[in-house]
C-alpha positions in Angstrom: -8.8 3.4 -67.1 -12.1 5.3 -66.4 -11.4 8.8 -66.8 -14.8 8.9 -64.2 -12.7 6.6 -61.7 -9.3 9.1 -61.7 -11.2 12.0 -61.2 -12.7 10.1 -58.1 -10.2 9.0 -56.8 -7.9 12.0 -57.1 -10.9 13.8 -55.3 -10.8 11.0 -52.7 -6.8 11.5 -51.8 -8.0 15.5 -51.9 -10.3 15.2 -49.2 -8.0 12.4 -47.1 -5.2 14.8 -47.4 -7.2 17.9 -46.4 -8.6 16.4 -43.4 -6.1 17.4 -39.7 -3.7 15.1 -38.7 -5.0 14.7 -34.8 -2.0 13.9 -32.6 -1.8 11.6 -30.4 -2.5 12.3 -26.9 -0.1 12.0 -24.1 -1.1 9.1 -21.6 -2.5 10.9 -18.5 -0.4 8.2 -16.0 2.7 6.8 -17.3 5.5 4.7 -15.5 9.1 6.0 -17.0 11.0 3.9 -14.9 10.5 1.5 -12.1 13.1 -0.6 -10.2 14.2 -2.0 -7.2 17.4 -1.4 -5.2 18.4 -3.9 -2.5 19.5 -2.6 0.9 21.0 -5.7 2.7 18.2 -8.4 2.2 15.3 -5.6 1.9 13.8 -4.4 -1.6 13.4 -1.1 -2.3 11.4 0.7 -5.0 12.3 3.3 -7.1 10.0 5.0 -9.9 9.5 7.9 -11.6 5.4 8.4 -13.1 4.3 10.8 -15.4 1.4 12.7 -14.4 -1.0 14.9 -16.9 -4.4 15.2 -14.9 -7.2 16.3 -17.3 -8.8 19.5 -16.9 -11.9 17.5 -15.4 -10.3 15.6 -12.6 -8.3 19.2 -11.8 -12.0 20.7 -11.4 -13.0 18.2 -9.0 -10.2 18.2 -6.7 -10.7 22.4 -7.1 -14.4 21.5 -5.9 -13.2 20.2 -2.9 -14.1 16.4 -4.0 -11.1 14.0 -2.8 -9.3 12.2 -5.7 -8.0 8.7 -5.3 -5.1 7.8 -6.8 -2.8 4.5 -6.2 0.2 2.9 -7.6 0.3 -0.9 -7.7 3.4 -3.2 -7.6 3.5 -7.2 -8.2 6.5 -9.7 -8.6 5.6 -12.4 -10.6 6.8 -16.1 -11.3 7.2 -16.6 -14.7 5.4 -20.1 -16.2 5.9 -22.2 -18.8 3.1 -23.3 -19.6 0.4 -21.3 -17.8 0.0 -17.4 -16.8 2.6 -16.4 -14.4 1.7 -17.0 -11.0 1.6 -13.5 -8.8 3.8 -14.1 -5.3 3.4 -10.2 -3.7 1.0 -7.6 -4.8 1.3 -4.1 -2.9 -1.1 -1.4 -3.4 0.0 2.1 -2.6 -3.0 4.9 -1.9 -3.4 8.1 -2.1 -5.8 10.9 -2.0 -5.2 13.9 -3.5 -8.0 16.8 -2.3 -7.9 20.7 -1.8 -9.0 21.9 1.6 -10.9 26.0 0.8 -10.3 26.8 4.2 -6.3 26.6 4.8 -6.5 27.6 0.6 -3.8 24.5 0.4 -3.6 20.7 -1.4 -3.5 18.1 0.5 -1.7 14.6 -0.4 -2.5 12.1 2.3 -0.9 8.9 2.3 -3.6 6.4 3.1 -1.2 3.3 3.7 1.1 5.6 6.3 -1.2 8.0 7.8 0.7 10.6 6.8 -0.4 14.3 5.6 1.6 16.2 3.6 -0.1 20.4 2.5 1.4 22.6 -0.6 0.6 25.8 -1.8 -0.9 24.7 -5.3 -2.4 21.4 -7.4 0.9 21.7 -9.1 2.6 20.8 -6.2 0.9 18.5 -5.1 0.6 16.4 -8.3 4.5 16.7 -8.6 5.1 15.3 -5.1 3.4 11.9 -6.8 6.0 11.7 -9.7 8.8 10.3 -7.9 8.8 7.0 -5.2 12.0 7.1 -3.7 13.3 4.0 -1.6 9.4 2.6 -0.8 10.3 -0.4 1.1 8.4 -3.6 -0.5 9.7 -6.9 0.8 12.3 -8.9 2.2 14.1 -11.0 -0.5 14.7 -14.0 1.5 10.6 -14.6 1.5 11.6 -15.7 -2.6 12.7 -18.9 -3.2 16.4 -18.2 -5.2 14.9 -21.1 -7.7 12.4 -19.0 -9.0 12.4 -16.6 -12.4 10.4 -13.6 -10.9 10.2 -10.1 -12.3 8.1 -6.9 -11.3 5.3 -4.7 -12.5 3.6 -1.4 -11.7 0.9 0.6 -13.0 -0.3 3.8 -11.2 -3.7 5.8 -11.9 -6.9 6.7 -10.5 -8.3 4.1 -7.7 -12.2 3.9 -9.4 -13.2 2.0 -5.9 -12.2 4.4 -3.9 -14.1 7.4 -5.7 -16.4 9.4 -3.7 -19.9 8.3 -4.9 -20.6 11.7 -6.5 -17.9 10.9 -8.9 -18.9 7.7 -9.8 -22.2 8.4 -11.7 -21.4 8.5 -15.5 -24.8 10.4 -15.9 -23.1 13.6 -14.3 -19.9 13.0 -16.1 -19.3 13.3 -19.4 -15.4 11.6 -19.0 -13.2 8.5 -17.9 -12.5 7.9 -14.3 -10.8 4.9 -15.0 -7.4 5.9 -15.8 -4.6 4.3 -15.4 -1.1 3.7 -16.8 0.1 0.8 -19.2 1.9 -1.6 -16.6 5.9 -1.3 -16.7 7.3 -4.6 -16.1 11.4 -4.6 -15.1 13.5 -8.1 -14.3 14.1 -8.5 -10.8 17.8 -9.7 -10.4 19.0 -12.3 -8.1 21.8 -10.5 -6.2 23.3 -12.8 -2.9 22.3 -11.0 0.2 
């Protein structure tokens, strides 16, 4: 062999090796687990989400802008031979904003008209992780005949950003996020 050829190459696997290994960053929304659990004939739904804001969407809700968030759930009939066909979609809202003079963070629930203040973002943020007993639907409205199964994502809601925050000139970031969605089977238990 080339004697030219070893000596680059072993310079080559040199460089590859010296170069940082970058890890892989943690999603910044992430469903861990998502589920329904059936209270006579009604569905209700469960989830735990994993939350990381990055520092730039912390800095605007600091700033006083009003962060959108939302979580989304569908149940789906599965098809043969086409793309599943959705039955019920349900969008959740949220905004997430820090109000200077009361120095608190404020989590309203858009869907409920409900308000709910903490002391810090921290909070706040942790009072999004966990949907406990969300009502969805009644499971008589699905035909028994049907192979159905759920998803959810949950992440920033891009429409409803406050114009400000939706000029990528000023931003040098992703306002898109959003989580990966977590499909689970929905069961058919007799009511």
């Amino acid at each position: 062999m080339n004697p030219a050829l070893n000596i680059f190459c072993g310079l080559l696997l040199l460089c590859q090796a010296a170069l940082p290994v970058w890890a892989e960053e943690r999603p910044v929304f992430e469903i861990e687990k998502a589920g329904f659990v059936l209270q006579e004939t009604l569905l209700l739904l469960d989830s735990t989400i994993s939350i990381e804001l990055p520092k730039y969407i912390s800095i605007a809700i600091d700033q006083g802008f009003a962060v959108p968030l939302s979580f989304e759930v569908e149940i789906l009939e599965v098809k043969k031979y086409w793309f599943d066909r959705k039955i019920i979609s349900l969008k959740q809202q949220y905004l997430l904003h820090y109000l200077p003079m009361l120095n608190s963070y404020v989590v309203s629930d858009i869907n409920n008209s409900q308000r709910n203040y903490f002391d810090s973002r921290k909070e706040a943020v942790n009072s999004l992780k966990v949907i406990y007993r969300y009502p969805m639907l009644d499971i008589g409205n699905i035909s028994r005949d049907l192979k159905v199964y759920a998803q959810m994502r949950f992440g920033l809601d891009v429409e409803e950003l406050p114009l400000p925050l939706k000029s990528s000139s000023l931003w040098d970031n992703d306002w898109g996020l959003r989580s990966k969605w977590f499909s689970w089977r929905i069961d058919r238990v007799q009511p």
